[in-house]
HTML snippet that shows the backbone in 3Dmol.js (N, CA, C, O; Angstrom):
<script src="https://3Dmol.org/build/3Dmol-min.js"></script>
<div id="view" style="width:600px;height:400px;position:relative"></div>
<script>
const pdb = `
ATOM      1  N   UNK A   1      -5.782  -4.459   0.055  1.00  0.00           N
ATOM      2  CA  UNK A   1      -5.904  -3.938   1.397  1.00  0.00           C
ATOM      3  C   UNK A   1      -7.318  -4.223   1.896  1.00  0.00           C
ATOM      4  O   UNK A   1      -8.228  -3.856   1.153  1.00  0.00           O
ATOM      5  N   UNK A   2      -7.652  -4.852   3.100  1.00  0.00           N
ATOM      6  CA  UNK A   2      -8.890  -4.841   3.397  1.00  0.00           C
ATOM      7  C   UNK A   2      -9.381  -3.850   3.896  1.00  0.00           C
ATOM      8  O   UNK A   2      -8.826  -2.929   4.496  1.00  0.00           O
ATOM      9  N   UNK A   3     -10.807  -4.071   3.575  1.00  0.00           N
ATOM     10  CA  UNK A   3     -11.500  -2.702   4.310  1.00  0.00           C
ATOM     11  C   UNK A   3     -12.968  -3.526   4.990  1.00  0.00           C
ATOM     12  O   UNK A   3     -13.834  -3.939   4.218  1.00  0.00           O
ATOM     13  N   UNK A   4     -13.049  -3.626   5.909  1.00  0.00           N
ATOM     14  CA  UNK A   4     -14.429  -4.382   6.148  1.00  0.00           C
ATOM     15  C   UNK A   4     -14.317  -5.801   5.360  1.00  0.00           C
ATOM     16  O   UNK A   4     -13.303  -6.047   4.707  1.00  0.00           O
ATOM     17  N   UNK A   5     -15.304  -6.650   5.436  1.00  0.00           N
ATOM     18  CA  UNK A   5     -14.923  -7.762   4.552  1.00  0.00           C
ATOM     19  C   UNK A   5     -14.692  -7.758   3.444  1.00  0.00           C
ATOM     20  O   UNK A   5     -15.119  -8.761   2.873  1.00  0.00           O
ATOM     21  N   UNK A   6     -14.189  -7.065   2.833  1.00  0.00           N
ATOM     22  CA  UNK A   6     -13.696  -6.566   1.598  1.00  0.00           C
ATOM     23  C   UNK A   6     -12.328  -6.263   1.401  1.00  0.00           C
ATOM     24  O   UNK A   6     -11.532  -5.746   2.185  1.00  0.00           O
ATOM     25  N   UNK A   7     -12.100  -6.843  -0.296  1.00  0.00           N
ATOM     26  CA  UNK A   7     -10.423  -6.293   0.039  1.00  0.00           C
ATOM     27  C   UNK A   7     -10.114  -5.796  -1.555  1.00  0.00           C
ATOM     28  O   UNK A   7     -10.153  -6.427  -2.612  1.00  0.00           O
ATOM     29  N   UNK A   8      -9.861  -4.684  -1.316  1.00  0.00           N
ATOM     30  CA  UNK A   8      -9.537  -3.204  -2.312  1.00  0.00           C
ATOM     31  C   UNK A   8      -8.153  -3.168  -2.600  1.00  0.00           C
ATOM     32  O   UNK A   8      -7.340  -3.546  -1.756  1.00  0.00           O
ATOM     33  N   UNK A   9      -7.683  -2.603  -4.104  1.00  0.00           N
ATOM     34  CA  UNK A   9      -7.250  -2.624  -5.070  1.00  0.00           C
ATOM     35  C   UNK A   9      -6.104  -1.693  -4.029  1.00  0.00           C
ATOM     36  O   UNK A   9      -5.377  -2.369  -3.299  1.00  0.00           O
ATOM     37  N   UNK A  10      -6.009  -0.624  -3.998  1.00  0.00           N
ATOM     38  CA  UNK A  10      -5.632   0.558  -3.165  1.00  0.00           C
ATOM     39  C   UNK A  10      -6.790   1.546  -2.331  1.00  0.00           C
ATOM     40  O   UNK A  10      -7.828   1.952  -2.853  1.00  0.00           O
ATOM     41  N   UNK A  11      -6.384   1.813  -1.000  1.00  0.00           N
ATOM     42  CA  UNK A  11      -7.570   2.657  -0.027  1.00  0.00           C
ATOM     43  C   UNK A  11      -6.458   3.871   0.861  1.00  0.00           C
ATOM     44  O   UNK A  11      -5.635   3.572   1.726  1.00  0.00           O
ATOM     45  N   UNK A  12      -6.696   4.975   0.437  1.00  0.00           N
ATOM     46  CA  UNK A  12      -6.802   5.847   1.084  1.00  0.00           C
ATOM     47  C   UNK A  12      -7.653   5.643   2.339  1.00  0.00           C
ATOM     48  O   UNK A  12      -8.829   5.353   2.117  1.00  0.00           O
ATOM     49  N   UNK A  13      -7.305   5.734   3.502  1.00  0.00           N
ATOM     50  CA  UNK A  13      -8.258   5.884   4.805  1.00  0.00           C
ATOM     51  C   UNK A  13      -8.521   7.431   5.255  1.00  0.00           C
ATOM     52  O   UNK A  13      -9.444   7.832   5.964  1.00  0.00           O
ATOM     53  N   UNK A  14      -7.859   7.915   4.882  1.00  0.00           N
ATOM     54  CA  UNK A  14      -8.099  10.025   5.238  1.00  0.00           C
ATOM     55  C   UNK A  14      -8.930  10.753   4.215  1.00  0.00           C
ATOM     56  O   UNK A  14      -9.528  11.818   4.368  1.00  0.00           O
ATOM     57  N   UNK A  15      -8.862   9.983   3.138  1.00  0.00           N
ATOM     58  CA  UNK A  15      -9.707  10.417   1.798  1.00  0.00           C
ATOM     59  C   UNK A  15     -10.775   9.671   1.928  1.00  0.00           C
ATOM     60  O   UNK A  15     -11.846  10.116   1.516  1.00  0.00           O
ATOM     61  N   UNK A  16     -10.733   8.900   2.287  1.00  0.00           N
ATOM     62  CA  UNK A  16     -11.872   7.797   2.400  1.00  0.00           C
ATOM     63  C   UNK A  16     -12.152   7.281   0.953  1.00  0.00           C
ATOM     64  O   UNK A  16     -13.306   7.232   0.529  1.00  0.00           O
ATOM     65  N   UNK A  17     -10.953   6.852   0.115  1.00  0.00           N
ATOM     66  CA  UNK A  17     -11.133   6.631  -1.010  1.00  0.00           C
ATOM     67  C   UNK A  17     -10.472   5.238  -1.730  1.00  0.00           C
ATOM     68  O   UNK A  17      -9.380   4.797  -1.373  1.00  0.00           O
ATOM     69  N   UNK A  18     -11.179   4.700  -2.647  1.00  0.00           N
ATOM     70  CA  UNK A  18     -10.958   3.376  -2.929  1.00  0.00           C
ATOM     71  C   UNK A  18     -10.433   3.359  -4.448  1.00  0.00           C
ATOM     72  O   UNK A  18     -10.669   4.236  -5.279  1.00  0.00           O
ATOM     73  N   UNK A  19      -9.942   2.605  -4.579  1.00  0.00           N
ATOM     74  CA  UNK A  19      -9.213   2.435  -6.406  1.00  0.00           C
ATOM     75  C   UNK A  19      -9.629   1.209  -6.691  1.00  0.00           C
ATOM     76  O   UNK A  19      -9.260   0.231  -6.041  1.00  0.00           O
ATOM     77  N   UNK A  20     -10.481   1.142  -7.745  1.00  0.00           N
ATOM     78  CA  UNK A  20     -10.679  -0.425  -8.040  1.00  0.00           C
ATOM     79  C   UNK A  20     -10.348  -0.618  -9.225  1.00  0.00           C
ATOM     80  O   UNK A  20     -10.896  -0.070 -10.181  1.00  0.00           O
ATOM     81  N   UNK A  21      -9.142  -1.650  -9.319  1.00  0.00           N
ATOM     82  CA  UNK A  21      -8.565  -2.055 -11.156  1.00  0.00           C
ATOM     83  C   UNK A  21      -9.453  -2.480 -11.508  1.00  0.00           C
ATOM     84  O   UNK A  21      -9.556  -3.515 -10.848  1.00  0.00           O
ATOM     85  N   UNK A  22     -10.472  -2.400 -12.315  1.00  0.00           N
ATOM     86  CA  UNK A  22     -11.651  -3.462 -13.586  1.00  0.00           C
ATOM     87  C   UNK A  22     -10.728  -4.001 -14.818  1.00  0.00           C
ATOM     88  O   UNK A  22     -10.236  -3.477 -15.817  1.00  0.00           O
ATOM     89  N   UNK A  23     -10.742  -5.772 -14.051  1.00  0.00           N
ATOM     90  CA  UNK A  23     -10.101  -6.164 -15.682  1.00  0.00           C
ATOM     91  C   UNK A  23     -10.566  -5.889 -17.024  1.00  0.00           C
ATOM     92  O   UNK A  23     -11.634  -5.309 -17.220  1.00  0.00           O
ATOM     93  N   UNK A  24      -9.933  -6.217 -17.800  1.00  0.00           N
ATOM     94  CA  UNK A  24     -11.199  -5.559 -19.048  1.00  0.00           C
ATOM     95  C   UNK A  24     -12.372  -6.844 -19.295  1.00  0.00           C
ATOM     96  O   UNK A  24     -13.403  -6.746 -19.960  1.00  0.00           O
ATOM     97  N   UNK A  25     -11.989  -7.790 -18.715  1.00  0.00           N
ATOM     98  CA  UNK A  25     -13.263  -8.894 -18.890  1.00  0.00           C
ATOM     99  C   UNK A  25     -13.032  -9.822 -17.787  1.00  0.00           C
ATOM    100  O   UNK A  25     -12.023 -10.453 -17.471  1.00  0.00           O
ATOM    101  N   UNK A  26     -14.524  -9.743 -17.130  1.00  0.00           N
ATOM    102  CA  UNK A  26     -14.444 -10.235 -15.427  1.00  0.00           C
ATOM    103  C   UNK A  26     -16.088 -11.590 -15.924  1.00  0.00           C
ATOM    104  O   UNK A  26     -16.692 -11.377 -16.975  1.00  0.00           O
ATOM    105  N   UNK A  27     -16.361 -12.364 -15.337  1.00  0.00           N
ATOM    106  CA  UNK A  27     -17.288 -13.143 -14.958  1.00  0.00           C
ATOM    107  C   UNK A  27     -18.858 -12.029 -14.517  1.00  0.00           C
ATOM    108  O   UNK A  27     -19.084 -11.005 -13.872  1.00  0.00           O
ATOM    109  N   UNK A  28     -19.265 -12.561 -14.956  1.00  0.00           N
ATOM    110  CA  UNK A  28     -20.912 -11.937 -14.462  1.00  0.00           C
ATOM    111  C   UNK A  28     -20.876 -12.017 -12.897  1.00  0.00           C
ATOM    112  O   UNK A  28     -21.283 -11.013 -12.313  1.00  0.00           O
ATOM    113  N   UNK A  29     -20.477 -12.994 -12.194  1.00  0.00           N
ATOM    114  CA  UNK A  29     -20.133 -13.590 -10.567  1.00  0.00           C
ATOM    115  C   UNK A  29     -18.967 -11.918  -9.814  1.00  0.00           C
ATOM    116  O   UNK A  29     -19.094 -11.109  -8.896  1.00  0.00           O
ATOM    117  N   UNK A  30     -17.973 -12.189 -10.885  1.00  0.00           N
ATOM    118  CA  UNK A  30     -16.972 -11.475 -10.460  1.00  0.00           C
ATOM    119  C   UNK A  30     -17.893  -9.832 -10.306  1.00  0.00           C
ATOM    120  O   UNK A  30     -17.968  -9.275  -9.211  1.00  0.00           O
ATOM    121  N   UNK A  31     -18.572  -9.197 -11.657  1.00  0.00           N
ATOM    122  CA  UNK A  31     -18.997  -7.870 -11.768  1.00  0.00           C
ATOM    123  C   UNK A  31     -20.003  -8.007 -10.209  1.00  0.00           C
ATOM    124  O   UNK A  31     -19.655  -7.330  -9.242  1.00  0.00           O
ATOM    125  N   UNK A  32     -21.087  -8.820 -10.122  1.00  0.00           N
ATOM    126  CA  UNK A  32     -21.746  -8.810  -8.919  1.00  0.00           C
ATOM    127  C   UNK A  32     -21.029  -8.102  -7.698  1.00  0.00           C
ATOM    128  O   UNK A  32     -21.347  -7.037  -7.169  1.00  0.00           O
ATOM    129  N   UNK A  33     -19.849  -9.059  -7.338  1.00  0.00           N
ATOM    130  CA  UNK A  33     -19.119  -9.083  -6.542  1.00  0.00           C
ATOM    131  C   UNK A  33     -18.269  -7.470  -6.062  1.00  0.00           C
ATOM    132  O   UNK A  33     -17.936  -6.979  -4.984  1.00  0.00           O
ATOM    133  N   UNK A  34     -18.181  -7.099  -7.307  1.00  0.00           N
ATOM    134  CA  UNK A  34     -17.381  -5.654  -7.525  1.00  0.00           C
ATOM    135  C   UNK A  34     -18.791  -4.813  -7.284  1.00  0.00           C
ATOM    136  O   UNK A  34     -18.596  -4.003  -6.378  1.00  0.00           O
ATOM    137  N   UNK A  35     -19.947  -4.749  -7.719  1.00  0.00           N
ATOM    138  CA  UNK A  35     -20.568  -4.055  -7.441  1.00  0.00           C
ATOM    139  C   UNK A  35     -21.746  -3.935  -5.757  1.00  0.00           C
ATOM    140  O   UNK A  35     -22.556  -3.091  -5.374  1.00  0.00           O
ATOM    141  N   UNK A  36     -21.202  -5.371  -5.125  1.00  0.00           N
ATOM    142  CA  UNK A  36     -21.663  -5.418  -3.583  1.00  0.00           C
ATOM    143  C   UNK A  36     -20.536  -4.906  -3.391  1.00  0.00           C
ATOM    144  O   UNK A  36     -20.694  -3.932  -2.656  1.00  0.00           O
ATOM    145  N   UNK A  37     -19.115  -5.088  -3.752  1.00  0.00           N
ATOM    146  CA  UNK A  37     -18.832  -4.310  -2.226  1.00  0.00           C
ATOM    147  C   UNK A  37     -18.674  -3.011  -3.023  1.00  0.00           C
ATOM    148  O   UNK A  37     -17.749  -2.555  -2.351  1.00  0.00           O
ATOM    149  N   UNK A  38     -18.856  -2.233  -3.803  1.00  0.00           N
ATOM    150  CA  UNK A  38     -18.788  -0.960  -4.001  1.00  0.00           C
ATOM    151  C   UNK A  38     -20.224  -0.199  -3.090  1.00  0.00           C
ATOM    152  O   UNK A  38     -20.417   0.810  -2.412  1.00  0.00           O
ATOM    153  N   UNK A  39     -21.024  -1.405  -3.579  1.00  0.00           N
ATOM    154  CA  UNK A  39     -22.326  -0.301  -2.430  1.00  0.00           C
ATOM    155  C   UNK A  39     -22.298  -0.820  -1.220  1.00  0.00           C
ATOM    156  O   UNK A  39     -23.360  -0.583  -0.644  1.00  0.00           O
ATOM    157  N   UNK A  40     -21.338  -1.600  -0.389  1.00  0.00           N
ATOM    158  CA  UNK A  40     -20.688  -1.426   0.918  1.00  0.00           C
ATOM    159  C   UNK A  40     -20.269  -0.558   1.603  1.00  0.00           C
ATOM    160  O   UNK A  40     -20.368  -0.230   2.785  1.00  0.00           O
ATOM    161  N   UNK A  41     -19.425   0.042   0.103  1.00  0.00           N
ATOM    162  CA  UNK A  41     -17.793   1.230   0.570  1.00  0.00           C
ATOM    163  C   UNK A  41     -18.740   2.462   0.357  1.00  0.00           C
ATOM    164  O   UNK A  41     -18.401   3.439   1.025  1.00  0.00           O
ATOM    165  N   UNK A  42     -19.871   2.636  -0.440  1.00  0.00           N
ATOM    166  CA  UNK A  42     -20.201   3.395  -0.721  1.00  0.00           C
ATOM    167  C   UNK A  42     -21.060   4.154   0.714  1.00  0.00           C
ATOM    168  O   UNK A  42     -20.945   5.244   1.275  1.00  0.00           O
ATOM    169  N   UNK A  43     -21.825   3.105   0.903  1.00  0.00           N
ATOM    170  CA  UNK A  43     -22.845   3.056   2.012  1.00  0.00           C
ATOM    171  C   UNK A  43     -21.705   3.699   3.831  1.00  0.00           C
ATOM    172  O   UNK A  43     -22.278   4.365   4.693  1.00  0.00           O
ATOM    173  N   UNK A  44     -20.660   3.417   3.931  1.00  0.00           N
ATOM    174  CA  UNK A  44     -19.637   3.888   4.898  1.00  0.00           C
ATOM    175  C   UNK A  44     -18.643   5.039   4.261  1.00  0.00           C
ATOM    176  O   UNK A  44     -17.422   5.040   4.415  1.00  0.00           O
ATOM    177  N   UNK A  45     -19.292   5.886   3.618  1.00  0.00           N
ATOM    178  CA  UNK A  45     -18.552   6.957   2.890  1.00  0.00           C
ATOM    179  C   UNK A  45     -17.367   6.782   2.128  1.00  0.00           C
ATOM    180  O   UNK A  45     -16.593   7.738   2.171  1.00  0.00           O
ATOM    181  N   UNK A  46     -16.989   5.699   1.366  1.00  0.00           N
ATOM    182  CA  UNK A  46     -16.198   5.289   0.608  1.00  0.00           C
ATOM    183  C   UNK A  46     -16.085   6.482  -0.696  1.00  0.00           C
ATOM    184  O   UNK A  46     -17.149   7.066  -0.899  1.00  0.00           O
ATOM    185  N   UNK A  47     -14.943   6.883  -1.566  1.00  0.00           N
ATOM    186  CA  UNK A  47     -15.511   7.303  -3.115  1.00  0.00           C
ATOM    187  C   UNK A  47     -14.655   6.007  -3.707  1.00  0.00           C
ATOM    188  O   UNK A  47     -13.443   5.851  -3.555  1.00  0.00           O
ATOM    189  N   UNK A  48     -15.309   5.355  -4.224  1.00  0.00           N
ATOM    190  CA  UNK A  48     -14.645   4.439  -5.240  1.00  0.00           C
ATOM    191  C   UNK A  48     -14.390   4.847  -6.685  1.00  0.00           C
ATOM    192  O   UNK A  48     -15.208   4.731  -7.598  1.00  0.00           O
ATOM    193  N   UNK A  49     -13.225   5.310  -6.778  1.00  0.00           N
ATOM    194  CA  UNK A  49     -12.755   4.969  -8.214  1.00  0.00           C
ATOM    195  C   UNK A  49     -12.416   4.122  -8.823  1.00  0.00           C
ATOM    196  O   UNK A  49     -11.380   3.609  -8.400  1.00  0.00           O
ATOM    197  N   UNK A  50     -13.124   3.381 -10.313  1.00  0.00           N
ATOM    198  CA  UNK A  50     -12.554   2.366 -10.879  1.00  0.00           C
ATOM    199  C   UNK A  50     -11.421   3.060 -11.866  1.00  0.00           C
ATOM    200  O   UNK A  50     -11.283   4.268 -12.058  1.00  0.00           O
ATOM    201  N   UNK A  51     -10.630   1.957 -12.455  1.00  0.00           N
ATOM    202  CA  UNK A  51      -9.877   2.208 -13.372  1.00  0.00           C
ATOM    203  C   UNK A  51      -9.474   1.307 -13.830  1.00  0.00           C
ATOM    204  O   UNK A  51      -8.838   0.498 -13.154  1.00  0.00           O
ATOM    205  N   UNK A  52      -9.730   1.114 -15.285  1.00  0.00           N
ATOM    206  CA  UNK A  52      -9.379   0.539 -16.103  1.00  0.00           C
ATOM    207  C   UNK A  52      -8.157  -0.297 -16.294  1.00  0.00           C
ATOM    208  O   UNK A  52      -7.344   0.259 -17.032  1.00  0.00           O
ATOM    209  N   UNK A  53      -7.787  -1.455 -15.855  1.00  0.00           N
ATOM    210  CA  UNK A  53      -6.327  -2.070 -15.227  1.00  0.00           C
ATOM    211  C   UNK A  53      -5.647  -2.074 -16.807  1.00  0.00           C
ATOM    212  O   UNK A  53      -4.852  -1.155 -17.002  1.00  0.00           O
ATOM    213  N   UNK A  54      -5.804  -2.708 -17.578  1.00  0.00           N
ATOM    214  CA  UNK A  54      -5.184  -2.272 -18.765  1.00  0.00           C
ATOM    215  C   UNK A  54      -4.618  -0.643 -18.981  1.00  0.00           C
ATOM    216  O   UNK A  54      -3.543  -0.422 -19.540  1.00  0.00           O
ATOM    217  N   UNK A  55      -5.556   0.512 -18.424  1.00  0.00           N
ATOM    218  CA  UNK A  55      -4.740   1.683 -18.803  1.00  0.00           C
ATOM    219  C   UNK A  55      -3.804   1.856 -18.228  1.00  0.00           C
ATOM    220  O   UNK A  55      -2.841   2.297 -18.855  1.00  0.00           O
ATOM    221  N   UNK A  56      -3.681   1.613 -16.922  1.00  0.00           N
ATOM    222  CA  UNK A  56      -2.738   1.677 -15.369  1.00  0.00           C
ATOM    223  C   UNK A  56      -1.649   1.019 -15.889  1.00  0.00           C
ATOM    224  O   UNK A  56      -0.529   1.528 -15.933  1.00  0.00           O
ATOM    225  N   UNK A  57      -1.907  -0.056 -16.275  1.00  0.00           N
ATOM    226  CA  UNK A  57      -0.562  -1.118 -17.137  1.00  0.00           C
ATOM    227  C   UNK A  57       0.286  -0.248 -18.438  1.00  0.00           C
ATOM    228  O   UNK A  57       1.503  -0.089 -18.536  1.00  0.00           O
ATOM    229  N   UNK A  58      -0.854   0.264 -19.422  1.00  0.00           N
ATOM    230  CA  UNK A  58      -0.366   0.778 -20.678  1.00  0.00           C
ATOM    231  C   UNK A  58       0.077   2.146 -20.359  1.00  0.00           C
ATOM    232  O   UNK A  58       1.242   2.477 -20.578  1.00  0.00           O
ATOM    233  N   UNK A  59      -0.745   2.921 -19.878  1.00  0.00           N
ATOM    234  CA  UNK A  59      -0.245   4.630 -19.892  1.00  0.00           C
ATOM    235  C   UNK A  59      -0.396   4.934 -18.216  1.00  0.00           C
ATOM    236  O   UNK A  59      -0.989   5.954 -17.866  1.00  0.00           O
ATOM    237  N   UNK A  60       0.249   3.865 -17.052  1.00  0.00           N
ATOM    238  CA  UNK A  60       0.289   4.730 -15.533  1.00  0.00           C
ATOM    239  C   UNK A  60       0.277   6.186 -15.462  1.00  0.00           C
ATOM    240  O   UNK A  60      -0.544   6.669 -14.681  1.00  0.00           O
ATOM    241  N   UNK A  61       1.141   7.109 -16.226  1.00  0.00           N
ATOM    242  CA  UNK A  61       1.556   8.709 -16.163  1.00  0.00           C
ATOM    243  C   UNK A  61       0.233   9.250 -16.593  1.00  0.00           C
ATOM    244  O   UNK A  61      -0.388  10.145 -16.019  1.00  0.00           O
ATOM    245  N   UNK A  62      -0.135   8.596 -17.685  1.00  0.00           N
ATOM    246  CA  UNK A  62      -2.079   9.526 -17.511  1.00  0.00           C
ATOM    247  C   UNK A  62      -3.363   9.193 -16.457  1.00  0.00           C
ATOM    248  O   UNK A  62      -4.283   9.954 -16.159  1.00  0.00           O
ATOM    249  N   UNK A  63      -3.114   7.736 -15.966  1.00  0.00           N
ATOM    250  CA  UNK A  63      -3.945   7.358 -14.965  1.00  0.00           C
ATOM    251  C   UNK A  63      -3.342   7.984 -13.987  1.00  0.00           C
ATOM    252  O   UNK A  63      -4.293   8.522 -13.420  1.00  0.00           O
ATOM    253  N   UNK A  64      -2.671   8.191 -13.577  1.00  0.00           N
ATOM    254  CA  UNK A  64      -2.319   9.133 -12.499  1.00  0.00           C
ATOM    255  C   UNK A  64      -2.496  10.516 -12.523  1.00  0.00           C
ATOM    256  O   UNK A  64      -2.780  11.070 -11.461  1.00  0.00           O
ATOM    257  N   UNK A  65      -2.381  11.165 -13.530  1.00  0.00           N
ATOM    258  CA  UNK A  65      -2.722  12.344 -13.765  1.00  0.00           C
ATOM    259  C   UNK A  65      -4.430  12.506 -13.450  1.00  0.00           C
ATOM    260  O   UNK A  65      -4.836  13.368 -12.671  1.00  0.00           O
ATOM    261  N   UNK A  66      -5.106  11.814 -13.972  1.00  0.00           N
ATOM    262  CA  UNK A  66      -6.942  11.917 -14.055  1.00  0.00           C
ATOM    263  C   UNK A  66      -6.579  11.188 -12.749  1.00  0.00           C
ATOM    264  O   UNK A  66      -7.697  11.314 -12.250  1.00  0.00           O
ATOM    265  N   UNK A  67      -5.987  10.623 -11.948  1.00  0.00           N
ATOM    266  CA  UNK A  67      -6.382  10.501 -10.596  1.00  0.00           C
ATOM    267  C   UNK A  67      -6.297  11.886  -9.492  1.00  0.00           C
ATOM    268  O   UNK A  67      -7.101  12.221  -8.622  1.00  0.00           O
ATOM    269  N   UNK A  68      -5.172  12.434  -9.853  1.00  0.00           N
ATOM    270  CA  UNK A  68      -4.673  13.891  -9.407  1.00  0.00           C
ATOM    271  C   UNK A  68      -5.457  14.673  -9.575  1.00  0.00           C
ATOM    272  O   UNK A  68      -5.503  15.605  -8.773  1.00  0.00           O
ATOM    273  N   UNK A  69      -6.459  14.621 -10.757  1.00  0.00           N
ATOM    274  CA  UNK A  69      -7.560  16.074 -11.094  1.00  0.00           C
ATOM    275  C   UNK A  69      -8.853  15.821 -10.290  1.00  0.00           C
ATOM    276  O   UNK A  69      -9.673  16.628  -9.851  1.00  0.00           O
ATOM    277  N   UNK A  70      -8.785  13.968 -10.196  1.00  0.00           N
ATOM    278  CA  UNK A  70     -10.056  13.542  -9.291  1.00  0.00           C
ATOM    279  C   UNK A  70      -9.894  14.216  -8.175  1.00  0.00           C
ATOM    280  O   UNK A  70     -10.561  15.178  -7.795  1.00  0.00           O
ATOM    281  N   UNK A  71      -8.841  13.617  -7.553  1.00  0.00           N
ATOM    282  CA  UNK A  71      -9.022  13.598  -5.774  1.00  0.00           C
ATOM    283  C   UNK A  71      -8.774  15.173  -5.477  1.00  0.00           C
ATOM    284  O   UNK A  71      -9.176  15.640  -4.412  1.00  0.00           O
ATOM    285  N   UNK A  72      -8.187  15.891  -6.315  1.00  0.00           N
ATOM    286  CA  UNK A  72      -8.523  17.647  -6.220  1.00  0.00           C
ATOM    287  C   UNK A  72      -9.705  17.964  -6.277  1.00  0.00           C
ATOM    288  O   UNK A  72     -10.264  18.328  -5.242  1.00  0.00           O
ATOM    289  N   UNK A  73     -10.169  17.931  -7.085  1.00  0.00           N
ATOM    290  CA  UNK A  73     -11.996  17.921  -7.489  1.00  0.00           C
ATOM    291  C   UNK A  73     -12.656  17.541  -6.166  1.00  0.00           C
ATOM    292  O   UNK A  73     -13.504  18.311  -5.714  1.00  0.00           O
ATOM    293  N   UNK A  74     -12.399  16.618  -5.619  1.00  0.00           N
ATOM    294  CA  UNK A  74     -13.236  16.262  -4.535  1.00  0.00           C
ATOM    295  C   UNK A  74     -13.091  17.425  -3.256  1.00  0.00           C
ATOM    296  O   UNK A  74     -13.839  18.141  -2.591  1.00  0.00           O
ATOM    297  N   UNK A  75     -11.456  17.087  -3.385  1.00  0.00           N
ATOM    298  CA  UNK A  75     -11.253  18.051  -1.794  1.00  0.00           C
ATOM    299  C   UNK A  75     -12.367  19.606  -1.262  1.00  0.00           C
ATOM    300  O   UNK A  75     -12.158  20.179  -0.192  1.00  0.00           O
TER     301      UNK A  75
END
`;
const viewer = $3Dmol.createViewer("view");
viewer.addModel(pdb, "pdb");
viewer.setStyle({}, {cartoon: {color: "spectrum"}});
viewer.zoomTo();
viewer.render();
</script>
């Protein structure tokens, strides 16, 4: 989904919140890249959550759960 010149994993727009899958092994180029636009999203009130794309793949029902305790936590 884009958000600004940027384009995110999944974005909440009412939460103002971002999901970013981290492969488990990205390019030094690629991490750069993940970490400009995180202090993009960050800088326009973004909360970026990463998550681990391997766990999302292996155990979704617990990444979702620690996503559920996040975005409560915040509210």
């Amino acid at each position: 989904m884009p958000v600004g010149p940027h384009i995110t994993d999944f974005v909440s727009f009412p939460l103002r919140l971002v999901l970013d899958l981290v492969p488990d092994q990205e390019s030094a180029e690629a991490q750069r890249n993940r970490a400009d636009k995180r202090a993009w999203l960050d800088e326009r009130g973004y909360r970026v959550i990463a998550l681990c794309a391997a766990d999302a793949l292996h155990d979704p029902a617990a990444v979702l759960e620690r996503l559920a305790t996040m975005i409560e936590a915040a509210q």
